[in-house]
C-alpha positions in Angstrom: 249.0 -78.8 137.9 247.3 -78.6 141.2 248.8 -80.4 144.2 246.8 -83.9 145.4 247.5 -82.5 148.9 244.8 -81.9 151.2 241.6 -80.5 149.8 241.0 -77.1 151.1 236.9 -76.3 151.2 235.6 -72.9 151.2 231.9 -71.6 150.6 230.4 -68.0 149.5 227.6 -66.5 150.9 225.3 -63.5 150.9 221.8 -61.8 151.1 219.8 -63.0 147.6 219.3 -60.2 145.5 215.6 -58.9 143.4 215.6 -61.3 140.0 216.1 -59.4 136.8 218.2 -60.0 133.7 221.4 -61.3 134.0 224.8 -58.7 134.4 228.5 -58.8 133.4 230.4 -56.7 136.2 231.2 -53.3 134.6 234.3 -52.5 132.8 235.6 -50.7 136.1 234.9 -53.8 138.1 236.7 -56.0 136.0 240.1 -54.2 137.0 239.5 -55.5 140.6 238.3 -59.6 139.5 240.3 -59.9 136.6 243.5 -62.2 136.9 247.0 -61.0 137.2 249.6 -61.7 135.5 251.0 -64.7 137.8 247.7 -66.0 137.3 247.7 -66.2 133.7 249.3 -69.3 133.0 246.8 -71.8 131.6 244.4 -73.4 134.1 241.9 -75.7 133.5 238.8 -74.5 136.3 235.8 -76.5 136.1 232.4 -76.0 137.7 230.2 -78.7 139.4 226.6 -79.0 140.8 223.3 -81.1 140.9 220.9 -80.0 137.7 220.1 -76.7 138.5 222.3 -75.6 140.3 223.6 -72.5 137.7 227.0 -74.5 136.0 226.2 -72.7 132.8 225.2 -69.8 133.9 228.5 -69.2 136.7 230.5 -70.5 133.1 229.6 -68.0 131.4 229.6 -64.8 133.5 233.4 -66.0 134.4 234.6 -66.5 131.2 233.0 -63.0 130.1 234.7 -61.0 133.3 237.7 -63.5 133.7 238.6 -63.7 130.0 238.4 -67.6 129.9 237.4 -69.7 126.9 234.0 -71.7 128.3 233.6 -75.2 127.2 230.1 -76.5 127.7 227.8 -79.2 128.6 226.9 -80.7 125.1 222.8 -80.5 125.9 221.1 -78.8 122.9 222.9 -81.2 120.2 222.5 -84.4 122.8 220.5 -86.8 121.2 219.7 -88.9 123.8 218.5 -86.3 126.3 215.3 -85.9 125.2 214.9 -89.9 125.1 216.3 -90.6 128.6 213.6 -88.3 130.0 211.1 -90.1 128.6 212.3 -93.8 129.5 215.4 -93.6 131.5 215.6 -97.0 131.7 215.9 -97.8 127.7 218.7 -94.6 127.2 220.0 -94.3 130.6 223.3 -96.3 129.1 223.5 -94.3 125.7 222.8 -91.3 127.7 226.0 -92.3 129.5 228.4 -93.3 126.9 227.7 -90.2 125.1 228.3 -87.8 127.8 231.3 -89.9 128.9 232.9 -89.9 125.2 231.9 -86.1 124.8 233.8 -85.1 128.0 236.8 -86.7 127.6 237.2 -84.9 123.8 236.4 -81.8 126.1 239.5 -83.0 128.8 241.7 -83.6 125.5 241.1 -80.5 123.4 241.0 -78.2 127.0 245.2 -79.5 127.7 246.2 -79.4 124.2 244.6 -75.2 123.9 247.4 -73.4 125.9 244.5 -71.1 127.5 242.6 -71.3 130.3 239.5 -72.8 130.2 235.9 -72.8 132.2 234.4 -76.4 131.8 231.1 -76.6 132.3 230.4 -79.8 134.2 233.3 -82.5 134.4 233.9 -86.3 133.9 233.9 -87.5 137.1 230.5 -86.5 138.1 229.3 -89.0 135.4 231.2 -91.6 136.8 230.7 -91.3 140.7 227.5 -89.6 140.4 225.0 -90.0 137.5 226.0 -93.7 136.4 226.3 -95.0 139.5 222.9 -93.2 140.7 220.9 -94.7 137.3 222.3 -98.0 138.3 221.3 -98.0 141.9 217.2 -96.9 140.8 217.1 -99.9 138.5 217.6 -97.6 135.8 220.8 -99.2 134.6 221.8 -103.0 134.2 224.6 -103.9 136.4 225.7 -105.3 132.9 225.8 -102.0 131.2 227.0 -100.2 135.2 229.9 -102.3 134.7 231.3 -102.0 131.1 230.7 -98.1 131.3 232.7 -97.9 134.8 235.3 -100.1 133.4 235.4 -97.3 129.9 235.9 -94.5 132.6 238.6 -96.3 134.3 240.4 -97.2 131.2 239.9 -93.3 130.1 240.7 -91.7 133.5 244.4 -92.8 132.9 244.6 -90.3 129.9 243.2 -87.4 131.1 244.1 -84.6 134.0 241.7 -83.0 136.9 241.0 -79.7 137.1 243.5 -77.4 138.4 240.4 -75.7 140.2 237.2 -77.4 140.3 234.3 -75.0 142.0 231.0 -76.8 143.5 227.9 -75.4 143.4 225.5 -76.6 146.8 222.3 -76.0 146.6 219.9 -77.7 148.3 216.5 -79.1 146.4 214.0 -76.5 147.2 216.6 -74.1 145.1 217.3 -76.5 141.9 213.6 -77.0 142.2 212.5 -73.5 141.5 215.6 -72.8 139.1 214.5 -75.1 137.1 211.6 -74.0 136.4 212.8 -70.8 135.8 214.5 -72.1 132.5 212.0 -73.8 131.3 213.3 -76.7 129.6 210.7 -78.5 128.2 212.6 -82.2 128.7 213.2 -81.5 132.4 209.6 -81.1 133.3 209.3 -85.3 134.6 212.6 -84.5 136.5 211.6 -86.0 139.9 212.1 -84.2 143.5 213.5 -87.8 144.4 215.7 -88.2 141.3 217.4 -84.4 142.9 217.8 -86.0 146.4 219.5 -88.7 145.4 222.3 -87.1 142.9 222.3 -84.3 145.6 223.3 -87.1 148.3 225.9 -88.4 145.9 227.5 -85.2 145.4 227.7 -84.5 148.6 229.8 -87.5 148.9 231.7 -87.4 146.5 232.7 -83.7 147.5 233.2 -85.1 151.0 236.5 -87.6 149.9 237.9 -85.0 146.6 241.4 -85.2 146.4 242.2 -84.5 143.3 243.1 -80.9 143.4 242.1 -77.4 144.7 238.1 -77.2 145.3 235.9 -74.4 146.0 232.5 -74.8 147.4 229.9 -72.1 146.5 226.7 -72.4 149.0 223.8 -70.9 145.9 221.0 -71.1 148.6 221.8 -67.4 149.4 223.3 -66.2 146.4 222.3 -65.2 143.4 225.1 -64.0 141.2 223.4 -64.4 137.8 221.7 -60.7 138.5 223.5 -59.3 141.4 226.7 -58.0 140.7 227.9 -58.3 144.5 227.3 -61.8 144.5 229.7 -62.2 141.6 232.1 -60.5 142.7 232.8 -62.1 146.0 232.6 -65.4 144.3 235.6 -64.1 141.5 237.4 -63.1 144.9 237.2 -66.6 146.3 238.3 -67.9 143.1 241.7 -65.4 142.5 242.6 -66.8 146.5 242.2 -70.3 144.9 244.2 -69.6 141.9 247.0 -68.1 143.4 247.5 -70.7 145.5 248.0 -72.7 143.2 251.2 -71.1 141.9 
């Protein structure tokens, strides 16, 4: 387990690259990024950002080059989403809940596995970001606040940080325009003041993390989905990270 000593902060960046499809690095690449074997002991690495921000898409290119077992964001199968977008208000509580209950199974299942796992999004950015940012807009009773921060507290006493949690920054102009990109019909209403405000409370909540190791990723400048470069120096950053964690 990572030590709760003093946070260390670091951020990635580089020239943005032409858009194309998305790359794996090349099997001869791969010898340089991939772990070694101090580093294979199981690790729990989780990835954080604002909506947009590319969680999934970082998830997946490191547990393909990396040989990690991803765990995802539940978001095709969630059925509030769909509803909260609509009227946040009404399902901004069941929205909640569910994500809340649906992480900690992840949390649970990711300690028992013996490998190491990519989590796509964590627990805590529920808790000090999302909740607490519904409640503040009028979008959640202080009623309903209150009983879901009191679940999380009674849950957070069961359940480990990450070993290595990397943060994606981004600033709104960027999760703007890669979110359009994807083209997800339900986060069409998503509003530019609705990304300032989470963006404000990662921030802070980045700003006081003491849980374990962190590793902040600038994606203003970066774009590692297609540009191989990109990835690369980000796996880099990462292996530092890992190996001091040993």
């Amino acid at each position: 387990m990572a030590s709760k000593s003093q946070v260390k902060k670091a951020s990635v960046k580089s020239a943005p690259a032409k858009s194309g499809s998305a790359k794996i690095v090349s099997a001869k690449s791969i010898e340089k990024y991939s772990p070694t074997r101090k580093q294979l002991t199981p690790l729990h690495i989780a990835v954080a950002g604002n909506i947009g921000a590319g969680k999934t898409t970082l998830t997946t290119l490191l547990a393909k080059n990396m040989k990690w077992e991803p765990h995802f964001e539940d978001v095709d199968d969630n059925p509030y989403l769909n509803d909260f977008y609509e009227d946040m208000q009404r399902w901004s509580f069941n929205l909640q809940i569910y994500f809340l209950n649906s992480r900690f199974d992840q949390i649970t299942r990711i300690r028992q596995s013996g490998k190491t796992i990519i989590q796509d999004r964590t627990i805590y950015e529920d808790a000090h970001i999302f909740a607490p940012n519904l409640h503040s807009m009028g979008l959640m009773t202080t009623r309903d606040f209150n009983n879901y921060q009191q679940l999380f507290s009674l849950m957070s006493k069961f359940v480990s940080p990450p070993d290595l949690l990397i943060y994606l920054r981004g600033s709104v102009p960027t999760l703007v325009n890669q979110i359009a990109k994807r083209g997800r019909d339900y986060e069409n209403s998503i509003r530019i003041d609705y990304l300032k405000r989470l963006n404000e409370r990662y921030e802070a909540w980045i700003s006081t993390y003491e849980l374990g190791k962190l590793l902040v990723i600038d994606i203003d400048d970066l774009n590692f989905a297609d540009n191989q470069e990109d990835l690369g120096r980000i796996i880099d950053r990462i292996n530092a990270e890992i190996n001091g964690l040993f």
